[in-house]
TORVOTI-12290 format. One record per residue: residue in one letter; x, y, z of N, C-alpha, C in turn. Coordinates in steps of 0.001 Angstrom, whole numbers, plus 500000, padded with zeros to 6 digits. Example, Ala and Ser with C-alpha at 12.3 -4.5 7.8 and 13.67 -1.06 7.14 Angstrom:
// TORVOTI-12290
A513190494310507800512300495500507800513200496700507800;S512850497750507080513670498940507140512900500030507870;
END
This chain:
// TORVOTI-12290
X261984333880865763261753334416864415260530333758863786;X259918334531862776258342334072862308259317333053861370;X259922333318860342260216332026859602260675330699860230;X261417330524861675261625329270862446260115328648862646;X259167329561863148257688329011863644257358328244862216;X257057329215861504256501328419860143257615327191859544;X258793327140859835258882326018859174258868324874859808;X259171325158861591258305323691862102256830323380861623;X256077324681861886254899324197861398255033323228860198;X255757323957858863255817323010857269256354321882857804;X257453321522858888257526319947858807256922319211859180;X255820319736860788255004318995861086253485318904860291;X253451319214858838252913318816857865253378318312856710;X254368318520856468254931317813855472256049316817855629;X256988317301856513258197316096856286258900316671856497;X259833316430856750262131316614856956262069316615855283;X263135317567855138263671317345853576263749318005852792;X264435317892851710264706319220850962264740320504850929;X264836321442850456265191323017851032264061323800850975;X263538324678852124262497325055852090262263326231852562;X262171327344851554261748328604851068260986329491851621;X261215330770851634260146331583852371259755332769851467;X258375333162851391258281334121850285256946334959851149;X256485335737850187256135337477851439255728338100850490;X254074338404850721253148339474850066252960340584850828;X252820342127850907252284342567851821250727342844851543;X249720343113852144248766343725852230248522345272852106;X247637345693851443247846347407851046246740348529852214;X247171349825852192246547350303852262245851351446851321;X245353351931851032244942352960850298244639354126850794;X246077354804850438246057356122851484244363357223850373;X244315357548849433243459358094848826243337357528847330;X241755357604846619241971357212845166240870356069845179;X239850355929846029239220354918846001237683354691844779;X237427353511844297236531353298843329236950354053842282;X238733354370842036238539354372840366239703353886839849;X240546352733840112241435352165839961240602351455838306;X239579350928838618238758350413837335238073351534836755;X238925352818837115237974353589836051239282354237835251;X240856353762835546241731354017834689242289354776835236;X241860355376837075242390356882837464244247356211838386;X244277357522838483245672357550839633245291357288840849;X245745356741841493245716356116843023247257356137844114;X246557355740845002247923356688845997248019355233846800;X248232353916847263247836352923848066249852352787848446;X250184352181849434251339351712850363251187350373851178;X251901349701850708252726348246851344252501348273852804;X251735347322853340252267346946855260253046346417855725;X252924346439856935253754344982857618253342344105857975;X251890344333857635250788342780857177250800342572856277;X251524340859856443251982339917854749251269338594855514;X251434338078853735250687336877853742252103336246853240;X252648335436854401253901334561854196253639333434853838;X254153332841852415254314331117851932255412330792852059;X255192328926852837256523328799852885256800327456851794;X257664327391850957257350326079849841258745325396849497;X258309323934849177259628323162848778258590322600847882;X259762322118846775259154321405845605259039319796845857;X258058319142844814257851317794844903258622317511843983;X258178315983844197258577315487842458257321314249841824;X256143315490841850254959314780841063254584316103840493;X253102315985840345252347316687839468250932317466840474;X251705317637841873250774318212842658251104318901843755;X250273320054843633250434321422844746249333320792845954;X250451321214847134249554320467848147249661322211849093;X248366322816849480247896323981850196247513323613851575;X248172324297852676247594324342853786247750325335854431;X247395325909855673247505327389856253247289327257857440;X248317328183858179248407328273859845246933328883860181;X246241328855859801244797329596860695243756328506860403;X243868328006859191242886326727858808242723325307858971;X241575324676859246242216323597858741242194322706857786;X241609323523856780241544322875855274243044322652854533;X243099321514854083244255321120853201243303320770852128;X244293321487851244244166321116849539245007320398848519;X244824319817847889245363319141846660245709319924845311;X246604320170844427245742320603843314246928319472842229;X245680319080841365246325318677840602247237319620839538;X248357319517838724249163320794837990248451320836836513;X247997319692836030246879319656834774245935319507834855;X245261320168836349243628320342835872243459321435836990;X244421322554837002244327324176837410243049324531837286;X242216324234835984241324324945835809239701324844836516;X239922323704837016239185322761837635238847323929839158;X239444324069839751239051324556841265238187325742841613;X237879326689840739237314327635840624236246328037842114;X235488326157842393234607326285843614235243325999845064;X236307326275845463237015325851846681236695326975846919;X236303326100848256236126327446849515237540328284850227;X238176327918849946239883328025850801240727327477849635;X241604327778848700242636327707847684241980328154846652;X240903328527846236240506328691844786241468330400844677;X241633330785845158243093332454844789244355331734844264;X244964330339845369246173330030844909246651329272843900;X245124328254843128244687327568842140244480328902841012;X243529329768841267243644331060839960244726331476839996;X245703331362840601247208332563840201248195331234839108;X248327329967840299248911329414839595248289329016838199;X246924328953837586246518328932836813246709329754835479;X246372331208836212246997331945834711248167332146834630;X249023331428835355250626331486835269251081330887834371;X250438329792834207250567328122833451249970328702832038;X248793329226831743248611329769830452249478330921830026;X250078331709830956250723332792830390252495332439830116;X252504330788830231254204330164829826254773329781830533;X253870330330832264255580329646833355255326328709833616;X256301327994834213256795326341834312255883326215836038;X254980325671836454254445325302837336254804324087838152;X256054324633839021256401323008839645255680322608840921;X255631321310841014254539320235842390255744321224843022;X254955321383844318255192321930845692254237321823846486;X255153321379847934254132321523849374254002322741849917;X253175323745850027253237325426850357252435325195851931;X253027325960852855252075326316854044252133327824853924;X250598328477854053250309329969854336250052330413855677;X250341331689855668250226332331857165249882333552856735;X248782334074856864248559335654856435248359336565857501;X248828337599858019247884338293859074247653339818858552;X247363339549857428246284340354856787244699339938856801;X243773340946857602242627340117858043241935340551857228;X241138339025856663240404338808855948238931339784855445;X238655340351854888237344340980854343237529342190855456;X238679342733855322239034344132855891239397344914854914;X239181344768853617239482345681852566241503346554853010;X241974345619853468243251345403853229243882344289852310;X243054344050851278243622342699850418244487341852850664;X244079341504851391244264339839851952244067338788850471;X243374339324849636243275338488848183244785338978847684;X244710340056847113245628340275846261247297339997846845;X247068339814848126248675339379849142249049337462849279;X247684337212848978247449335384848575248109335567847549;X247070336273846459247724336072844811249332336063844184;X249905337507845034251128337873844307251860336872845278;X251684336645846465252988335852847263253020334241846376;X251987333752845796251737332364845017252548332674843812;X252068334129843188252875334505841904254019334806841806;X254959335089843413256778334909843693257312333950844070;X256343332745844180256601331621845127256615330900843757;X255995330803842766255972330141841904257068330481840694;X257087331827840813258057332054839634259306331666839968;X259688331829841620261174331692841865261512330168842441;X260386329487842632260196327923842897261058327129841579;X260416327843840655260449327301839135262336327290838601;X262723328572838872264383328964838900264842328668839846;X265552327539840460266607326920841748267280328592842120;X267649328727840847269009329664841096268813331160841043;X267018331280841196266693332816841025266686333261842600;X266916334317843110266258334851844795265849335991844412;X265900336686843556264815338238843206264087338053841737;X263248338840841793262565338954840662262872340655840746;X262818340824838992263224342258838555262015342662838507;X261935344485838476260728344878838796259559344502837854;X260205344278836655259178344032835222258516342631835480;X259144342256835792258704340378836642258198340770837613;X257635341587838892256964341630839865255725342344839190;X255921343310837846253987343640837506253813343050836636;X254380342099836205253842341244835289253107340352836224;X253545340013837429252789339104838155251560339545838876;X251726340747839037250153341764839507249630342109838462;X249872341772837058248953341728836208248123340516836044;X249058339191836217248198338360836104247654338093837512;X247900338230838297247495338310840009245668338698839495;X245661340178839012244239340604838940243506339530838256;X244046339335836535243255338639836087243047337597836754;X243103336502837561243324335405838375241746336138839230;X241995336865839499240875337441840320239735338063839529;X239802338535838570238540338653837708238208337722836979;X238988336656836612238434335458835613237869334362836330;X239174333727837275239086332669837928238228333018839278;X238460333857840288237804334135841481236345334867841440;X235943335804840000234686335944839702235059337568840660;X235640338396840213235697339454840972236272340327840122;X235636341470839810235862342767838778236637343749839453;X237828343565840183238595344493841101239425345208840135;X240006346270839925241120346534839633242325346275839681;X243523347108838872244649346789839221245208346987840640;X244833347817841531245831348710842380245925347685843619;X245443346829843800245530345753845236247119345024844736;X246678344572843722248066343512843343249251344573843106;X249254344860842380250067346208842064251035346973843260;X249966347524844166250671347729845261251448346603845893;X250879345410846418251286344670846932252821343974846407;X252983343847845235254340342902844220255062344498844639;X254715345476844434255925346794844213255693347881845299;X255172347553846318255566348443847631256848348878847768;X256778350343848281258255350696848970258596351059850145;X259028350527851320259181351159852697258593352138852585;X258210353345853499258000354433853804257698355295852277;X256985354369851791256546355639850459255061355485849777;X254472355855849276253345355332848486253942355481847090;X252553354397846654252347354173845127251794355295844765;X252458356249843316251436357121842532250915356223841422;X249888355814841359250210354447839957248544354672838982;X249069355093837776247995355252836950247801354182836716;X246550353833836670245782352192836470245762351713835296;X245440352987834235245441353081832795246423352522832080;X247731353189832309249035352662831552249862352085832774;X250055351979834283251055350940835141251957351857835117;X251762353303834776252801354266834908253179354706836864;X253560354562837061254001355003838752255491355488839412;X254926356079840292256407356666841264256306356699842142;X257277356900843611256611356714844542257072357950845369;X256395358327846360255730359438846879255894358947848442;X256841359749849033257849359666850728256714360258851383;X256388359491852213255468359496853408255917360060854134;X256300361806854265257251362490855103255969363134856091;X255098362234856832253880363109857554254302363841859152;X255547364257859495255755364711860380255373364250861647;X254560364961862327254282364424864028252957363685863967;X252599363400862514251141362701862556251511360847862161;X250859360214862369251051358777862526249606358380861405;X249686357299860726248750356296860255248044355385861006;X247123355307861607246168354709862068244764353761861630;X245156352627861235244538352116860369243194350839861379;X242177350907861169240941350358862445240001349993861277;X239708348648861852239500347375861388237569347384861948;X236869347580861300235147348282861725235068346290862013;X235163345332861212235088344338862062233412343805861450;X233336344852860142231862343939859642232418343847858562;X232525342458858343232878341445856817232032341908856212;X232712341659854787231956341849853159233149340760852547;X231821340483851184233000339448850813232147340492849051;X233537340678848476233049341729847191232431341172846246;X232685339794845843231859339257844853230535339279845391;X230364338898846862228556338631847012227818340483847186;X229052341480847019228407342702847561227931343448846198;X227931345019846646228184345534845925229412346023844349;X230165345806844898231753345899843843231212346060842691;X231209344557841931230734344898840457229643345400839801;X228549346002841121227475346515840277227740348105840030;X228806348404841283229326350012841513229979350184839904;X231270349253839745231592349111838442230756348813837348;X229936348406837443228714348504836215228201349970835895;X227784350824836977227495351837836966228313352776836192;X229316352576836570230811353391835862231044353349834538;X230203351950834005230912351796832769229841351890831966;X228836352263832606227286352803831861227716354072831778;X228149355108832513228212355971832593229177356703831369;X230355356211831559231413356137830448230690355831829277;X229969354430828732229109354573827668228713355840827245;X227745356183827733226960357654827728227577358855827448;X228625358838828470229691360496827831229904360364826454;X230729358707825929231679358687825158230476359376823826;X228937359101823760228395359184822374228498361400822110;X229344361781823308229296362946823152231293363572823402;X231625362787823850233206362688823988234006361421823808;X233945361123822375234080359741821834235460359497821894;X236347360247822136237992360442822373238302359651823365;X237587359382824542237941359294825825238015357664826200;X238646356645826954238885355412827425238421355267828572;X238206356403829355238321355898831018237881356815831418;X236887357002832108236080357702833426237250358673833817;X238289358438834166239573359393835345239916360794833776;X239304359945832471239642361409831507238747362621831881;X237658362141832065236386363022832465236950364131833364;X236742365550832683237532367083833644235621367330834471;X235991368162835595234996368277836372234198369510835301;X234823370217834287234545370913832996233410369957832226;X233954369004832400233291367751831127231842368172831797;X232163367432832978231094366503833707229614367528833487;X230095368950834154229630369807834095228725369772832980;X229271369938831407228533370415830591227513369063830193;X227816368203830342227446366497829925226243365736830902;X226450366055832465225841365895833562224338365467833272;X224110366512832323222052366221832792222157364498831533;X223228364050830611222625362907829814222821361481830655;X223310361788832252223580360740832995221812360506833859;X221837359225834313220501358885834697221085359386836378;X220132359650837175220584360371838766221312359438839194;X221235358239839791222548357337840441223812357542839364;X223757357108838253224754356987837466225453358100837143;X225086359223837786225644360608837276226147360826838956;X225514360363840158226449360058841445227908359420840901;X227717357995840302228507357838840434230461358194839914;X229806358895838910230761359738837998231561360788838471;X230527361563839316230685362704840092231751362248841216;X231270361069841811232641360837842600234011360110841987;X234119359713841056235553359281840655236008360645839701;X235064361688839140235678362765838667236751363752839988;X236055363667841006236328364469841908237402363736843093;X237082362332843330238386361321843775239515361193842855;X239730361582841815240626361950840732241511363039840620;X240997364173841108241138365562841626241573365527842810;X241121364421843867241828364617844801243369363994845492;X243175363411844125244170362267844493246227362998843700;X245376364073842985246148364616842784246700366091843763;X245428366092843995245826367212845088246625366812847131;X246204365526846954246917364872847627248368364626847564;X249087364292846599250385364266846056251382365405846222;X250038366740845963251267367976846326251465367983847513;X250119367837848415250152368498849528251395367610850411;X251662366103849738252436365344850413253941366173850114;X253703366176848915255349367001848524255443367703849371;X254795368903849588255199370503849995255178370016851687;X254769369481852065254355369205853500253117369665854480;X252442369936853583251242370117854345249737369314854818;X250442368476855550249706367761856143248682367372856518;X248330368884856837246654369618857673245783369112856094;X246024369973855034245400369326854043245282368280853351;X246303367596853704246389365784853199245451365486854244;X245017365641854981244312365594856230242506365736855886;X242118366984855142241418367243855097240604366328853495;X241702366274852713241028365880851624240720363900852005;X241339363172852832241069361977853205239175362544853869;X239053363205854405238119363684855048236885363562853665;X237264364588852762236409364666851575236329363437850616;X237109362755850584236823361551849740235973360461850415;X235845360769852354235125359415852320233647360145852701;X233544361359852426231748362226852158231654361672850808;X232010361678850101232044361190848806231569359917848404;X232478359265849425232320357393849116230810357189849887;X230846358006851098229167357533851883228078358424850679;X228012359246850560227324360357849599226953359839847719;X227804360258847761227898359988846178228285358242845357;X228957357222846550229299356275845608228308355325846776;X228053355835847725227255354878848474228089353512849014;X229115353503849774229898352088849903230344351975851153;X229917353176851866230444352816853521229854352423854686;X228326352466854317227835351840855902227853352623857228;X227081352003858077227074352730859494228322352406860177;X228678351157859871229998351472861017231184351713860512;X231370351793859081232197352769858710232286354398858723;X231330354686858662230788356257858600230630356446860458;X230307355434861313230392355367862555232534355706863330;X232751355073862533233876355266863041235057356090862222;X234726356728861389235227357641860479235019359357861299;X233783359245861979233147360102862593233791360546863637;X233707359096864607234688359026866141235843359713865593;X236471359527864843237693359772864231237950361102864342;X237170361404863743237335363209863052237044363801864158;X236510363499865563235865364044866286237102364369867627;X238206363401867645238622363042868334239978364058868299;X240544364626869454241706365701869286242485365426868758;X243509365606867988244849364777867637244406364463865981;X243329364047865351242997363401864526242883364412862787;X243265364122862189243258365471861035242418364995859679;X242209363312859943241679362875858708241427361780858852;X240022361302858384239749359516858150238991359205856987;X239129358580856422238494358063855572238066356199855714;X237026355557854872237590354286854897238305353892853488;X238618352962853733239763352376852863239843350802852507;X239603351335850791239463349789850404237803349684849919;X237194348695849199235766348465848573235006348472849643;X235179348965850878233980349781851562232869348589852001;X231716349162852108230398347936853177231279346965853913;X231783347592854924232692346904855829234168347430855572;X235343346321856879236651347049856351236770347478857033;X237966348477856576239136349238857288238427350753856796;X239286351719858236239677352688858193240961353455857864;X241059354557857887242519355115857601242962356351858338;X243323356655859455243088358218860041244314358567860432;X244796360126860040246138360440860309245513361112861592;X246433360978862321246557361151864279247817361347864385;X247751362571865309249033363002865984249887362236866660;X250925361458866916251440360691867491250988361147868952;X251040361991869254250775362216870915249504361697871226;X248770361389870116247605361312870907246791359799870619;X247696358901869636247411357848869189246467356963870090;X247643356858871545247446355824872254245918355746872816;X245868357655873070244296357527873581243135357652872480;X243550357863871131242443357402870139241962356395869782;X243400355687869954242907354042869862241745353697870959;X242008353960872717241236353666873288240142354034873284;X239846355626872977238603356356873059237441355813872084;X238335355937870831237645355668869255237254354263869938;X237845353318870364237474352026870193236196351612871484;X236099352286872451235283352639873273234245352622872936;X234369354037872189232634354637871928232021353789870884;X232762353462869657232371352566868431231569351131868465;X232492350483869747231528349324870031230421349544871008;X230099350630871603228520351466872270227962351609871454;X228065352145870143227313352361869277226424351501868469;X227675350716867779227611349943866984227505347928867385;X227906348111868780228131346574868821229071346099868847;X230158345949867545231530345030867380232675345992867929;X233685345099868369234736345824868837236028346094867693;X236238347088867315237097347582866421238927346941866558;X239586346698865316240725346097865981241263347447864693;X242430347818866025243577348608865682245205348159864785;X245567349122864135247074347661863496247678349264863688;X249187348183864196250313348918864436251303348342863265;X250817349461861802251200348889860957252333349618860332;X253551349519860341254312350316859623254127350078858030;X254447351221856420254984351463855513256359350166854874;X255520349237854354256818348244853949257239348056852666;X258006347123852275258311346875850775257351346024850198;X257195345150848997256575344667848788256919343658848209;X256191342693847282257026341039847491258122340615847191;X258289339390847496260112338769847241260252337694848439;X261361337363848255261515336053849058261978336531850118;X261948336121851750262422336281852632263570335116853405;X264436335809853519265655335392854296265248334164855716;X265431332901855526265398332339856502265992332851858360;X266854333463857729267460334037859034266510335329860164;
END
């Protein structure tokens, strides 16, 4: 069992002793809805079975001690000077969560934590936001001896402060929908989750004989040094600009493709790209939802297809070997839809594939991609999971 491994690991770093805990983020995918989670729109993203597992027992001082099965950095943190870490290369996520935890009232107790994530890193599967919320269940239920669940209002309260932790402390203008998904995944369902108000439901992944296929392009981005917040700058220039003619409006996802239409020529040419695609990733994200209801697949199929012309086209965020292997994808028999998935220039893919034909897409796709391109693509055999909470030693 993974929790026996990890807790020899925690003793052969920490010690024999006291009772010691297991807690579980998953990592998201984003089935459709991409670049407008920060523009207030609806988004469609689902829980993996790639988590970032902490395992923690409490001290009895005034210090969080961080270490991780892949690293070998160990950290310190002191509990009254949170604010302090901001420049760590390795803990500055688990220093920002516990940080705005501590300003937002909760009781921050010393604990020894070991991490294990196999959510891979700068694959635009948030591997951040699965650090953040598993620190933000590890801490809340560390704090209560006698708590083992958190209620759902306690899991987005903690992907609320999860984000901020990541836009204040980590220097990253992401949206809600990474954390969000991650604290409130449901087995076999997606998130419908308006970004605007945290309004959501979730939506049964009933895709018939087609499978999720999710491929890993294998060229890092790290979002603060990329693009991200200048894409979001764009957005919120843009929004400026409508509002001196549709002053009603809060959020880019209000904008009707009606609006855009009549409003269009007062946008500058990039900045009116970029509008154009979260008006129309907005549209699709709803048209995605039915097609999931009713069962038609072929077109859940097709519109993953149109959102990532969109993301290479109009929002500019995918790159050659995303658009390289989005391509293989679509090209390949069996295959009905790819997009990439997640803040893009690098990352993950997303492609619904016929189960019959998985085994040889994986090989084919992964074949031709590194001829092309160079790096060799990694595949995840990822099932639809829940999302955080403590896990059962057993």
């Amino acid at each position: 069992m993974k929790t026996e491994y990890l807790k020899k690991r925690f003793v052969e770093l920490y010690g024999e002793g006291g009772e010691i805990r297991f807690f579980a983020a998953p990592g998201r995918v984003n089935l459709i809805g991409e670049h407008i989670d920060y523009c207030g729109g609806k988004v469609l993203p689902a829980g993996l079975s790639l988590k970032c597992m902490v395992v923690a027992r409490l001290r009895d001082d005034d210090i969080i001690n961080l270490a991780a099965t892949t690293i070998d950095d160990r950290v310190s943190l002191d509990i009254n000077k949170l604010g302090e870490y901001k420049s760590l290369k390795w803990g500055n996520y688990q220093a920002g969560m516990a940080y705005v935890m501590q300003n937002a009232g909760y009781n921050i107790p010393a604990m020894d934590m070991l991490y294990d994530c196999d959510v891979p890193f700068g694959s635009g599967l948030s591997s951040s936001a699965a650090i953040e919320v598993a620190t933000g269940v590890a801490v809340a239920l560390m704090a209560k001896q006698n708590d083992r669940e958190l209620k759902a209002e306690d899991l987005v309260r903690i992907a609320v402060l999860a984000q901020k932790a990541e836009n204040e402390y980590a220097g990253v203008s992401c949206g809600i929908m990474d954390q969000f998904a991650s604290a409130m995944a449901k087995k076999n369902n997606a998130i419908l989750l308006d970004c605007a108000t945290l309004e959501y439901s979730y939506i049964p992944l009933k895709l018939g004989d087609y499978r999720l296929v999710i491929a890993n392009s294998n060229k890092r981005r790290s979002l603060a040094e990329g693009k991200y917040n200048e894409r979001r700058g764009e957005c919120e220039e843009g929004l400026a600009i409508l509002n001196k003619k549709m002053s009603d409006i809060k959020n880019l996802s209000e904008v009707s493709p009606k609006d855009l239409q009549q409003h269009e020529a007062l946008l500058p040419p990039v900045v009116r790209q970029r509008v154009t695609h979260v008006v129309g990733e907005c549209a699709r994200v709803a048209y995605s939802v039915n097609a999931l209801k009713n069962g038609e697949i072929l077109k859940f199929g097709e519109l993953l297809n149109q959102s990532h012309y969109s993301l290479r086209d109009l929002y500019e965020v995918t790159g050659n070997e995303l658009d390289t292997l989005t391509h293989l994808a679509r090209t390949y028999p069996g295959c009905i839809g790819s997009r990439m998935t997640g803040a893009g220039f690098g990352g993950c893919t997303v492609s619904l594939v016929h189960k019959d034909a998985v085994a040889g897409f994986i090989e084919n796709v992964g074949k031709v991609y590194k001829e092309k391109v160079g790096l060799t693509a990694d595949f995840y055999d990822a099932s639809i999971e829940d999302g955080a909470g403590e896990v059962s030693a057993g």
